[in-house]
C-alpha positions in Angstrom: -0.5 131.6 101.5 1.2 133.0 104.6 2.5 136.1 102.5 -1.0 138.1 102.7 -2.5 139.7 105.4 -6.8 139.9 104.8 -6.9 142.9 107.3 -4.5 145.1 105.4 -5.2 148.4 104.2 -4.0 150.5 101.6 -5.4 153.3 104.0 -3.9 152.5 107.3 -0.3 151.5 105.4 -0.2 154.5 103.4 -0.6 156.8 106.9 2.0 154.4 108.9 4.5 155.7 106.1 3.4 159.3 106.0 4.5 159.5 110.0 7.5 157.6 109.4 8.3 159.9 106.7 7.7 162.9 108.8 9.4 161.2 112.1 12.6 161.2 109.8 11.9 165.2 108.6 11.3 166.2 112.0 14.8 164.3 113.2 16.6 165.8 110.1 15.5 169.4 110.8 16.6 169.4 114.4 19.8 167.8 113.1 20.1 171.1 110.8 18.7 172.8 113.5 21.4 172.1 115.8 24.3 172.3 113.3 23.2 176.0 112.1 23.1 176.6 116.2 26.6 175.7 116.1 27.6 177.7 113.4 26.3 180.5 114.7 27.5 180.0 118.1 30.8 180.0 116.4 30.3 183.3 114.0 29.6 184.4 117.3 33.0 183.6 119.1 34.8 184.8 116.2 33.2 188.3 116.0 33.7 188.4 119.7 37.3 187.5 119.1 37.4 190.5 116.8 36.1 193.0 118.8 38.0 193.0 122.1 40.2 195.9 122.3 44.2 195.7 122.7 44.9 195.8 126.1 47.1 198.8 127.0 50.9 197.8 127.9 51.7 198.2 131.3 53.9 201.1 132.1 57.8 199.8 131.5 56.9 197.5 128.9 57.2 198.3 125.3 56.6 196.9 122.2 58.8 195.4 120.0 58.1 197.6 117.1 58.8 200.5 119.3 62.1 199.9 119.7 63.1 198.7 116.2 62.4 201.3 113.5 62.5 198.8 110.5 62.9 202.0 107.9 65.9 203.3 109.2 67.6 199.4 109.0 66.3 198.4 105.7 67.4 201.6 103.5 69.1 199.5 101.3 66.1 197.4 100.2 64.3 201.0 99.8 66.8 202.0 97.7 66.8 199.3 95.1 62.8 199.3 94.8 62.5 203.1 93.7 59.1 204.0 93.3 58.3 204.1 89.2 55.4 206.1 87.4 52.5 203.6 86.6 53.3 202.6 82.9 56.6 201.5 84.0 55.4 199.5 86.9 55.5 195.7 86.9 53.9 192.9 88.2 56.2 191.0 91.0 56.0 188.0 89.4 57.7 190.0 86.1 60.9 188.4 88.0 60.2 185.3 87.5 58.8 185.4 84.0 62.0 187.4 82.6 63.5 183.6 83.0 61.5 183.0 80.1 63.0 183.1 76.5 59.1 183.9 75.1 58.0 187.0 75.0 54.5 185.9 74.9 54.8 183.9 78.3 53.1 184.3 80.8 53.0 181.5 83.2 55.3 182.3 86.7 55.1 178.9 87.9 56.2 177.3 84.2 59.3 180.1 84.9 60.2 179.0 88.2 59.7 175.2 87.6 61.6 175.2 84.1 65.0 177.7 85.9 65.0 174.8 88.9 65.3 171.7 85.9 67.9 174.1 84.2 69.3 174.1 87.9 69.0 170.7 88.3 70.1 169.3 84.8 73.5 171.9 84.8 74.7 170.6 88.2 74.9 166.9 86.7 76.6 168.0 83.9 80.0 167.4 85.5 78.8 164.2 86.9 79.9 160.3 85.8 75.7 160.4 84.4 75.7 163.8 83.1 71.6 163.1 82.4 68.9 163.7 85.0 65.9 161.6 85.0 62.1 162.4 85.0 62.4 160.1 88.0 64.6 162.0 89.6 63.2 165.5 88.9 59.7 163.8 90.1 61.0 163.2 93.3 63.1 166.6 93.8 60.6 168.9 92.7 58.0 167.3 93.9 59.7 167.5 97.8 59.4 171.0 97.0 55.3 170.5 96.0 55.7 170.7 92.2 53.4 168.4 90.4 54.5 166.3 88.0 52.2 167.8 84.8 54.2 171.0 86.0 57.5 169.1 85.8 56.5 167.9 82.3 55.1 170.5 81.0 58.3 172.6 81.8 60.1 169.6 80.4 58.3 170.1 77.3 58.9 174.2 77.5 62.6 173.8 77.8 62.8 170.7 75.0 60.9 173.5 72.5 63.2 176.5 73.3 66.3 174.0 72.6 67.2 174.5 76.3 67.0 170.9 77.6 67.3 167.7 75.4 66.5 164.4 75.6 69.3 162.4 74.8 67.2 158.6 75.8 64.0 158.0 76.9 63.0 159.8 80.0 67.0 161.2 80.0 67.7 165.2 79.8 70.8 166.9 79.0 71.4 171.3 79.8 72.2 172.7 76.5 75.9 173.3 76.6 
């Protein structure tokens, strides 16, 4: 039998292991080693980064803030955003949910997706194929990185509040 070695020992093989074993711990810790050097070399750079002081402006040169005074030229804006007592205060996203037929909903990016289908769906209304399809509202929403569960599930939104209907398979109409 060629497969057996008389000289082998369950003693020597089991110690030829253990240092292999710990030849491969030892290389894997100074590979951790020198990746958490790294790390830390750049933590350092960072906080560096951070702490350097703004270098004064030469004498002349001014900043570009300095010359603009962006409160005087945007009165207007301050105007319309009066400043309200706290229980009349709304979330900014408040906009985008008054879109919303349901009082009870809450979901900004439902709002937004479901008014651009309206958009979408209204302009074709005057078209030759006054339909859009899920294909096409795929591919034009998702140009503006709008999943297609959000698609349908704004599909399904506007279908339940009688807004959009489907008039074939996969083929929307705008309520008129």
């Amino acid at each position: 039998m060629l497969g057996i070695n008389p000289d082998f020992s369950i003693q020597q093989w089991l110690e030829q292991k253990a240092d292999e074993d710990l030849m491969l711990i030892e290389r894997d810790l100074e590979r951790e080693r020198i990746h958490l050097a790294q790390k830390i070399h750049r933590i350092d750079q960072l906080s560096s980064r951070s702490k350097k002081e703004v270098a004064e402006l030469p004498l002349g040169q001014k900043n570009l803030f300095d010359c603009f005074d962006l409160s005087e030229t945007m009165t207007h804006l301050r105007e319309r955003h009066e400043v309200r007592d706290d229980d009349d205060f709304a979330h900014p996203a408040s906009v985008f949910l008054n879109l919303m037929q349901d009082e009870g909903a809450d979901d900004p990016l439902l709002a937004i997706t479901a008014q651009k289908i309206l958009v979408l769906a209204e302009a074709r209304k005057d078209k030759i194929e006054p339909w859009i399809t899920t294909k096409e509202l795929f591919k034009i929403l998702g140009k503006q990185e709008i999943s297609e569960k959000e698609c349908e599930e704004a599909i399904d939104y506007l279908i339940m509040s009688h807004q959009l209907f489907e008039i074939e398979e996969d083929c929307f109409v705008a309520e008129d």
